[in-house]
C-alpha positions as CSV (number, residue, x, y, z in Angstrom):
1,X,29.3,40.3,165.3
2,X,26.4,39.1,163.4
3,X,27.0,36.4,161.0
4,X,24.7,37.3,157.9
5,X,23.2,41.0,156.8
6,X,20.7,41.6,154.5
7,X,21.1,45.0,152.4
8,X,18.0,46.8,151.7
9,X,19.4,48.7,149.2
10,X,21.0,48.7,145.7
11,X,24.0,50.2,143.7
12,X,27.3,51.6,145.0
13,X,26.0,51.6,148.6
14,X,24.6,47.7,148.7
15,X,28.6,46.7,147.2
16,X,29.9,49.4,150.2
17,X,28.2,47.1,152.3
18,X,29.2,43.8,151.0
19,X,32.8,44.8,151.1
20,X,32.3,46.4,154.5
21,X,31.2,42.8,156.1
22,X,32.9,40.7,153.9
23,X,35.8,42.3,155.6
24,X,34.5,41.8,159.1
25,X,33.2,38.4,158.4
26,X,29.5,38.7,157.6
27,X,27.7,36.8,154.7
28,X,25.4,39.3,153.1
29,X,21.8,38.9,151.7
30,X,21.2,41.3,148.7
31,X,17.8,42.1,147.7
32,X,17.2,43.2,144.1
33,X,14.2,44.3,141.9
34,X,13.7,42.9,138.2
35,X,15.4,45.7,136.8
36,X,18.4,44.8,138.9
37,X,18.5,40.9,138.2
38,X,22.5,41.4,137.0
39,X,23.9,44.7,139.1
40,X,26.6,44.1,140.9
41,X,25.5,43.7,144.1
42,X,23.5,40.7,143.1
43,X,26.3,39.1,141.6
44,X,29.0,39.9,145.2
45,X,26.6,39.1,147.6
46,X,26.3,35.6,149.2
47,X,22.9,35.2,148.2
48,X,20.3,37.3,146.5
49,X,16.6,37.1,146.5
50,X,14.2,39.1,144.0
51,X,11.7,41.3,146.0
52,X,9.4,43.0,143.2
53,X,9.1,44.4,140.4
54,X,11.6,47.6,138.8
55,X,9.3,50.2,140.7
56,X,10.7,51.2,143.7
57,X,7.4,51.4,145.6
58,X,7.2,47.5,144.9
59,X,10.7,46.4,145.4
60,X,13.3,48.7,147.6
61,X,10.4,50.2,149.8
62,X,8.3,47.1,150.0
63,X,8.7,46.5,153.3
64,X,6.9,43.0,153.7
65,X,8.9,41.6,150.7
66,X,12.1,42.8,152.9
67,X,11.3,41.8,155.9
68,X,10.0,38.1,153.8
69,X,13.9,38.4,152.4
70,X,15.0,38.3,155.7
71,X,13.0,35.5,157.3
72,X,13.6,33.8,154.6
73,X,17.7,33.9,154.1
74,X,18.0,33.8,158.3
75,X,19.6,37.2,158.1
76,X,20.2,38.5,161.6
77,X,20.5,42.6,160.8
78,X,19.3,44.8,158.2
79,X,21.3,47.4,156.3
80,X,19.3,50.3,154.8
81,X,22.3,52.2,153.1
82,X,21.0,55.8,152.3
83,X,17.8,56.6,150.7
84,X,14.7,54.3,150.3
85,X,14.0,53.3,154.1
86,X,16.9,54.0,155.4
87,X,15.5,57.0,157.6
88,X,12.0,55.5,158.1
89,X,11.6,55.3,161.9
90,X,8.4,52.8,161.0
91,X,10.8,50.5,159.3
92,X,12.9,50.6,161.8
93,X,10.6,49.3,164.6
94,X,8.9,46.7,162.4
95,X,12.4,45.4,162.0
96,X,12.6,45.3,166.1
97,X,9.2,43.9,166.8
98,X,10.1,41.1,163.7
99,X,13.6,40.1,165.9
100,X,16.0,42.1,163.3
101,X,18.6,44.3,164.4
102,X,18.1,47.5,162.4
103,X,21.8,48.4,161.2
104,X,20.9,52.2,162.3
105,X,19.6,54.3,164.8
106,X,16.6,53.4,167.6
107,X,13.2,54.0,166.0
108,X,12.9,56.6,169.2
109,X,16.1,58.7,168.0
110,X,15.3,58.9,164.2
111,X,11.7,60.0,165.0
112,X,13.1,63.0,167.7
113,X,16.3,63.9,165.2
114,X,15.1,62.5,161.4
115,X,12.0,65.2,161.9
116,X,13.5,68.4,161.3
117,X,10.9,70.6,163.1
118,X,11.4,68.3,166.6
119,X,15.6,68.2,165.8
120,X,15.5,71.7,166.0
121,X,13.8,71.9,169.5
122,X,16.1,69.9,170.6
123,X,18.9,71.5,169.4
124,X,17.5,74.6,170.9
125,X,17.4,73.2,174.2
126,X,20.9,72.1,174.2
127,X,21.7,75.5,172.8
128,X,23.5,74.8,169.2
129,X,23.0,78.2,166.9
130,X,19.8,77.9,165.3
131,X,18.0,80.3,162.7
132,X,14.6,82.1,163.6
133,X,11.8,79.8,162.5
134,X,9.2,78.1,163.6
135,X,7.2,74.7,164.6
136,X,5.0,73.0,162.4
137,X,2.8,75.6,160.3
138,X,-0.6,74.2,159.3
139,X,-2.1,77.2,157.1
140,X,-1.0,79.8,154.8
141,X,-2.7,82.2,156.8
142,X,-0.1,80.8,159.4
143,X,2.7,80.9,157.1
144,X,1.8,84.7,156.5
145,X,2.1,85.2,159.5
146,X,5.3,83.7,160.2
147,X,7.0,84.9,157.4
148,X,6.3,88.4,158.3
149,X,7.4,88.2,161.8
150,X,11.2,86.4,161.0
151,X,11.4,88.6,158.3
152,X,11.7,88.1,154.3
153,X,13.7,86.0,152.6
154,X,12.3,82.7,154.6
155,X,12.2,79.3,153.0
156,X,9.6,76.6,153.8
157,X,11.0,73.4,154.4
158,X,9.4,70.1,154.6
159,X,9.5,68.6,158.6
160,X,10.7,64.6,156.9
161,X,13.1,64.1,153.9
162,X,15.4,66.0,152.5
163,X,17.2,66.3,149.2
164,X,15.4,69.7,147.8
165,X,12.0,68.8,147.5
166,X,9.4,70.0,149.6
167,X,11.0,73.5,149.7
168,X,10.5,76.9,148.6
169,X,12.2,80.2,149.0
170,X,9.9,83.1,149.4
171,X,11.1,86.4,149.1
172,X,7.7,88.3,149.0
173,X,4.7,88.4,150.8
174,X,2.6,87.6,147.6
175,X,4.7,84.3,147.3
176,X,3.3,82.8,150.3
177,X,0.4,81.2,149.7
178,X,1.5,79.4,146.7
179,X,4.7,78.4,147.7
180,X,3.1,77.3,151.4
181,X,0.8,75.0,149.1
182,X,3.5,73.4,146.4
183,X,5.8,72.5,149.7
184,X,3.2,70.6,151.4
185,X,1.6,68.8,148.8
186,X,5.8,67.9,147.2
187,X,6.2,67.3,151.1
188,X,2.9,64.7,151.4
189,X,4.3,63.1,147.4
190,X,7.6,62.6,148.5
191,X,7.6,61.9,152.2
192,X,4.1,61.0,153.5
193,X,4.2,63.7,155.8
194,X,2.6,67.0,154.6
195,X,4.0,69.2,158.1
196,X,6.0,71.9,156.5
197,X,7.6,74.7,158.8
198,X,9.5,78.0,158.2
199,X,13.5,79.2,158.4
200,X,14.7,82.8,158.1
201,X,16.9,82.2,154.6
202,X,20.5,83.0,154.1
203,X,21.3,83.8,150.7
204,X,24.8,82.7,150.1
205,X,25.7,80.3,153.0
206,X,28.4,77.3,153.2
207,X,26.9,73.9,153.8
208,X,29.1,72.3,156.2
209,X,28.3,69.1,158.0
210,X,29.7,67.2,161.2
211,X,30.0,63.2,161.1
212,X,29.5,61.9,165.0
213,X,30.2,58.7,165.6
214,X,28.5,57.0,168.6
215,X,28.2,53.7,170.2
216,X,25.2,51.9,172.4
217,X,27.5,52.1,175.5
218,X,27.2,55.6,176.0
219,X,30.6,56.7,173.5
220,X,30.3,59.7,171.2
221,X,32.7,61.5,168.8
222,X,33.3,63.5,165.9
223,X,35.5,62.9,162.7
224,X,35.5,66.5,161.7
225,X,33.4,68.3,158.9
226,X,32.5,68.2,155.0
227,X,32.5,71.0,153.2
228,X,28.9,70.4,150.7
229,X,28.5,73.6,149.2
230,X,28.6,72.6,145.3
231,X,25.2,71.8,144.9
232,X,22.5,72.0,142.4
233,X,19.3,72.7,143.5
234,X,19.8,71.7,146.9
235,X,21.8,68.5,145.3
236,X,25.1,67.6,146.2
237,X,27.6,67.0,143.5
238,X,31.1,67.9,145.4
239,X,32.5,67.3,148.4
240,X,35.1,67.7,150.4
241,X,37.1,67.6,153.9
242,X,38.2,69.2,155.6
243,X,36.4,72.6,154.7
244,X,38.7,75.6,153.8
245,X,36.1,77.8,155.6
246,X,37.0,75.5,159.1
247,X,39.3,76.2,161.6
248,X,40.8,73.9,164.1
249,X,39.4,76.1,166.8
250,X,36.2,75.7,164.8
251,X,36.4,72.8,164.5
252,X,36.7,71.4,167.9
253,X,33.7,74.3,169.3
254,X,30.7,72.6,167.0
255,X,32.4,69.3,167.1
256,X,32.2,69.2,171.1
257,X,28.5,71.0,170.6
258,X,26.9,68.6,168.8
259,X,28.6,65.7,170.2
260,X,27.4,66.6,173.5
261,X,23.6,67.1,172.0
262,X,23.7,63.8,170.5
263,X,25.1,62.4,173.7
264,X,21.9,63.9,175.5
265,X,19.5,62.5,172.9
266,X,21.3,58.6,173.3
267,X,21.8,58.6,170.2
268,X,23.6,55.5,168.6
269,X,25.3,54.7,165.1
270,X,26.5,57.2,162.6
271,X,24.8,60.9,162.2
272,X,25.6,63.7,160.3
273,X,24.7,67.2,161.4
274,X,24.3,69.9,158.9
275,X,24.7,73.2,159.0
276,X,24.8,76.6,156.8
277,X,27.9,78.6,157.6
278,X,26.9,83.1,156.7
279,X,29.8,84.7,155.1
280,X,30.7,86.0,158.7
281,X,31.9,82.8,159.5
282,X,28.6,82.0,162.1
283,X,27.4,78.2,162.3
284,X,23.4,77.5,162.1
285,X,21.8,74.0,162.8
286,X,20.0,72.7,159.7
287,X,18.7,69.2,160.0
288,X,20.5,65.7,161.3
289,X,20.8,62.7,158.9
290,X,20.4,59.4,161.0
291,X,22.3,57.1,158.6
292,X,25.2,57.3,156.9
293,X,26.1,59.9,153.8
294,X,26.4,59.2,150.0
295,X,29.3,61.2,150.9
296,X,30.9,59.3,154.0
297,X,34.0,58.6,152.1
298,X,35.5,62.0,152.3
299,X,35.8,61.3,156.3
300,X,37.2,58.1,155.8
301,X,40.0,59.3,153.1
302,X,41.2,62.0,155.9
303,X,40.4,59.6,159.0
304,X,41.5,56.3,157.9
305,X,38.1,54.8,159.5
306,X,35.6,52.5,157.6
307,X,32.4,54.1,158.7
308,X,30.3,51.3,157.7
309,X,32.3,48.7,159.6
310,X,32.0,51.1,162.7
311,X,28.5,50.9,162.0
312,X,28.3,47.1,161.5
313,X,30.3,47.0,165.0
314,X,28.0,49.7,166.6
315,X,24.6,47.7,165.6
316,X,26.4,44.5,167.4
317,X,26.6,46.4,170.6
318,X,30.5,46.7,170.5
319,X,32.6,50.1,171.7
320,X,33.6,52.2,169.4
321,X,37.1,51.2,167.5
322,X,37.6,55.5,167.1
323,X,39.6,57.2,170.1
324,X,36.2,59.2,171.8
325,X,38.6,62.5,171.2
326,X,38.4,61.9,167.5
327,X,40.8,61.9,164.9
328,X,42.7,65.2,163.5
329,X,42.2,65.1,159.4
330,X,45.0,64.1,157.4
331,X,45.6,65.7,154.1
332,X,42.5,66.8,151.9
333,X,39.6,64.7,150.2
334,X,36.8,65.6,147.5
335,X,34.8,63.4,146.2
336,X,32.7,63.9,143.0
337,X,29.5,62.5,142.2
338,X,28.9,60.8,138.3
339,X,25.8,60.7,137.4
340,X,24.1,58.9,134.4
341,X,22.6,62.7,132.9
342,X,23.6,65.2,130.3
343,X,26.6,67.4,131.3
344,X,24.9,70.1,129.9
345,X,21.0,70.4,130.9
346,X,21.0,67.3,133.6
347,X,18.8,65.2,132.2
348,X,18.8,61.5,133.4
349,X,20.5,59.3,130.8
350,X,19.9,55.9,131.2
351,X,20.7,53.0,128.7
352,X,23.1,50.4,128.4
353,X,26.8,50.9,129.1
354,X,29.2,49.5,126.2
355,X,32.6,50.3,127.9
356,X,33.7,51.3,131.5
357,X,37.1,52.4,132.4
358,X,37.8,53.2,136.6
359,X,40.5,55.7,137.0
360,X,43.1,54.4,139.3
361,X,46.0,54.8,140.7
362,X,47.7,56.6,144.3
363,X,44.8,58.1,146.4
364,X,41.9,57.4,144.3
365,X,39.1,55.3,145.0
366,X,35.9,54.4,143.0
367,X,32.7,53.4,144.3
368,X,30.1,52.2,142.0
369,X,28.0,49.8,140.5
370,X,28.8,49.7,136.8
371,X,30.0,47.9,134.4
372,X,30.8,47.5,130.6
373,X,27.2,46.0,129.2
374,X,25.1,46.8,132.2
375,X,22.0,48.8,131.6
376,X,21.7,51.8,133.3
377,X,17.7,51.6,134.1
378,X,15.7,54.7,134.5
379,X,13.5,53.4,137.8
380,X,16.2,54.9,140.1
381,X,18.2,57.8,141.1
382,X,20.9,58.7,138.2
383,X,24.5,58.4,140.7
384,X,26.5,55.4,139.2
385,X,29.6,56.4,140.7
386,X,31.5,58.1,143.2
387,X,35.0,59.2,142.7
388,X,37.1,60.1,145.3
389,X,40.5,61.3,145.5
390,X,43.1,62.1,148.6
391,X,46.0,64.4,148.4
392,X,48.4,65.6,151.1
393,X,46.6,69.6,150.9
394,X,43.7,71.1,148.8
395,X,45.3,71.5,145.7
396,X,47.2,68.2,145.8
397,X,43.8,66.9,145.8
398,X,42.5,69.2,142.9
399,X,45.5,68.0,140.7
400,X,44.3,64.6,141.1
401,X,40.9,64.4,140.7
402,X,41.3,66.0,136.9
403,X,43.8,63.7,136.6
404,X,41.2,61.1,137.6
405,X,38.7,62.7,135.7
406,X,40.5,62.6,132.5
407,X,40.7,58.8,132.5
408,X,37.1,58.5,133.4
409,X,35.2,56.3,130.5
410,X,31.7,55.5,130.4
411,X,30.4,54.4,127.1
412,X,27.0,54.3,125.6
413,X,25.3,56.9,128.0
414,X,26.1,60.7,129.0
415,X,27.5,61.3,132.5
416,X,28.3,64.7,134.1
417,X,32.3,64.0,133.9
418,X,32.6,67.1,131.7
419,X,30.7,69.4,134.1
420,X,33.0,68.6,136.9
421,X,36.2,69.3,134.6
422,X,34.5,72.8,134.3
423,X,33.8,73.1,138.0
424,X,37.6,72.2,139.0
425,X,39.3,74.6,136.1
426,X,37.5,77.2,137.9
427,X,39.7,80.0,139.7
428,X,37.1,80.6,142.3
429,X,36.4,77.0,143.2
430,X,40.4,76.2,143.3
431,X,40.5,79.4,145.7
432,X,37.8,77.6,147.6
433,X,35.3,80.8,147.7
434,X,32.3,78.9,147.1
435,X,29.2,79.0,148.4
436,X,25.7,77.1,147.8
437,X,24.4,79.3,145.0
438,X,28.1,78.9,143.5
439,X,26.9,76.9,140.5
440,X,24.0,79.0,139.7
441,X,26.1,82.2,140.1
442,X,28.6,80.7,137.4
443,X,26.0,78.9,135.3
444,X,27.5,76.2,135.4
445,X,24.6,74.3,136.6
């Protein structure tokens, strides 16, 4: 095992970290912007070393002040967490070629799986249920002609990235060209990588997604799915496992397919691979995320595995601790994302917190980075928390995360506690006939 880590990360993610080796043994290195001089993660870590200023462009994505950090604190390994570099194949290698062990995939890996457009070749090839699209589309002549051949609705996805942006639902040829030319330039903005392609849409789909576990010796698995569906556009703010819509039999069919197409590829560490689920019940390949999930601890609630040690142990080149058949899910988990924003029209809501209360008690866990007279600054995403909850069956589960909810306490800022107390006194959601338009369809979002 390595004996020091440096986390390129910050927040609820950089602490999941520190716990995760502090419980393996592993001094940690936090990194922190200006704006971050008293989080948290500063304060838990062994040592801490300023990078930049509150920007992330100068600070969390700077890689030479990282890869400085590193050098300079004799870290071994670098942690990305989720977000900021962690799915940049470039940082990756530099991390190789500058004698760091990247706590993640192989450069070669994210660059054929992190691209959605070469992911779903491969997938193809190894013959996972895909939906009618295409390669890489270059023109909105192109697109035109794309669109009209798969058939309207289609939806223009960017090839790198992910969390909404660089997308666009076209439901009409006279939408093309427009939205062709918004996705590419949000795509170049947000991802430095303009290629854009095309996907036959499905209007009210399931997003369920598959964590695989797999070591550098060759050992691949599956801890079952999430169920993802309540999102706002194309964000996540619930989820949950197992998934209501998921059968055992299910279950074990895309398991073993994507386990055995991850296999194929070498891949090595943790993945997720996502897919939209029609109302008949029929699986389609979305996209594969090569690191691990803001929403990982779902899995480990109904698994009892620590997915961030597993990773810390794949990186050093041990076997996987997880039997290669997997692990049956026990009970239910749902997990509910606070963010710093008004419950009511989402806007961010930064500023300094004046009292913090964590629920607690059987089954519920908290992961976050707050605390009573932190500030809350508005450089960075708005999550400050993640509450999950485990309960022996769905509405077990339910009960206790309002229960949880209600003692939630965050002074001096809004947070979107009240939205979620909506979402779970709602007859459809605790019937579990939701969908990924869900919150739209109920305005509640």
């Amino acid at each position: 095992m390595f004996r020091k880590v440096l986390i390129a990360n910050r927040g609820e993610i950089a602490l999941r970290v520190i716990r995760a080796c502090r419980e393996v043994g592993v001094r940690t290195v936090a990194v922190h912007s200006e704006a971050d001089a008293n989080a948290l993660h500063v304060r838990f870590a062994d040592e801490a070393l300023c990078i930049g200023p509150a920007p992330a462009r100068l600070s969390y994505m700077n890689v030479p002040a990282i890869i400085a950090a590193a050098e300079v604190s004799a870290a071994e390994a670098i942690h990305p967490g989720y977000g900021f570099l962690s799915e940049s194949a470039d940082f990756a290698e530099i991390c190789r070629k500058c004698g760091f062990k990247f706590i993640g995939p192989s450069p070669e890996s994210m660059r054929l799986l992190g691209d959605k457009i070469s992911a779903r070749a491969h997938m193809t090839a190894e013959g996972v249920p895909i939906l009618p699209g295409t390669g890489s589309i270059e023109t909105a002549e192109a697109a035109r002609k794309a669109a009209g051949e798969i058939g309207y609705p289609v939806i223009i996805k960017a090839s790198g990235g992910g969390g909404g942006r660089g997308m666009r639902v076209v439901r009409t040829e006279d939408e093309i060209e427009r939205s062709f030319v918004q996705a590419r330039a949000e795509a170049d903005s947000g991802f430095k990588n303009p290629n854009v392609y095309l996907e036959r849409y499905v209007e009210r789909p399931r997003h369920i997604e598959i964590q695989v576990v797999a070591d550098e010796l060759g050992n691949v698995t599956h801890l079952g799915e999430r169920e993802c569906s309540i999102q706002r556009r194309h964000q996540k703010l619930v989820e949950e496992a197992p998934s209501v819509a998921v059968t055992p039999e299910k279950r074990k069919e895309i398991g073993d397919l994507v386990v055995r197409s991850l296999k194929k590829a070498g891949y090595a560490s943790l993945a997720t691979v996502e897919f939209l689920v029609d109302e008949e019940g029929r699986f389609y390949f979305m996209e594969v995320n090569t690191r691990v999930q803001v929403e990982h601890p779902v899995t480990e609630m109904v698994t009892g595995v620590d997915l961030v040690a597993e990773q810390l142990r794949i990186a050093a080149g041990m076997p996987l601790s997880i039997p290669v058949g997997g692990i049956a899910p026990r009970g239910w988990a749902m997990e509910c994302r606070i963010n710093a924003e008004d419950p009511e029209t989402f806007a961010p809501s930064p500023g300094l917190v004046t009292e913090y209360f964590a629920p607690g008690g059987t089954g519920v866990r908290v992961d976050s980075g707050i605390f009573g007279g932190w500030r809350v600054p508005p450089n960075y995403d708005s999550l400050i928390a993640k509450l999950i909850v485990h309960g022996a069956d769905r509405n077990a589960c339910i009960a206790r995360m309002r229960g949880a909810l209600s003692e939630f306490i965050v002074g001096g800022i809004k947070t979107n506690v009240p939205f979620h107390q909506k979402l779970l006194a709602d007859p459809d959601f605790v019937a579990g006939r939701i969908d990924t338009a869900f919150l739209a369809r109920k305005r509640l979002a």
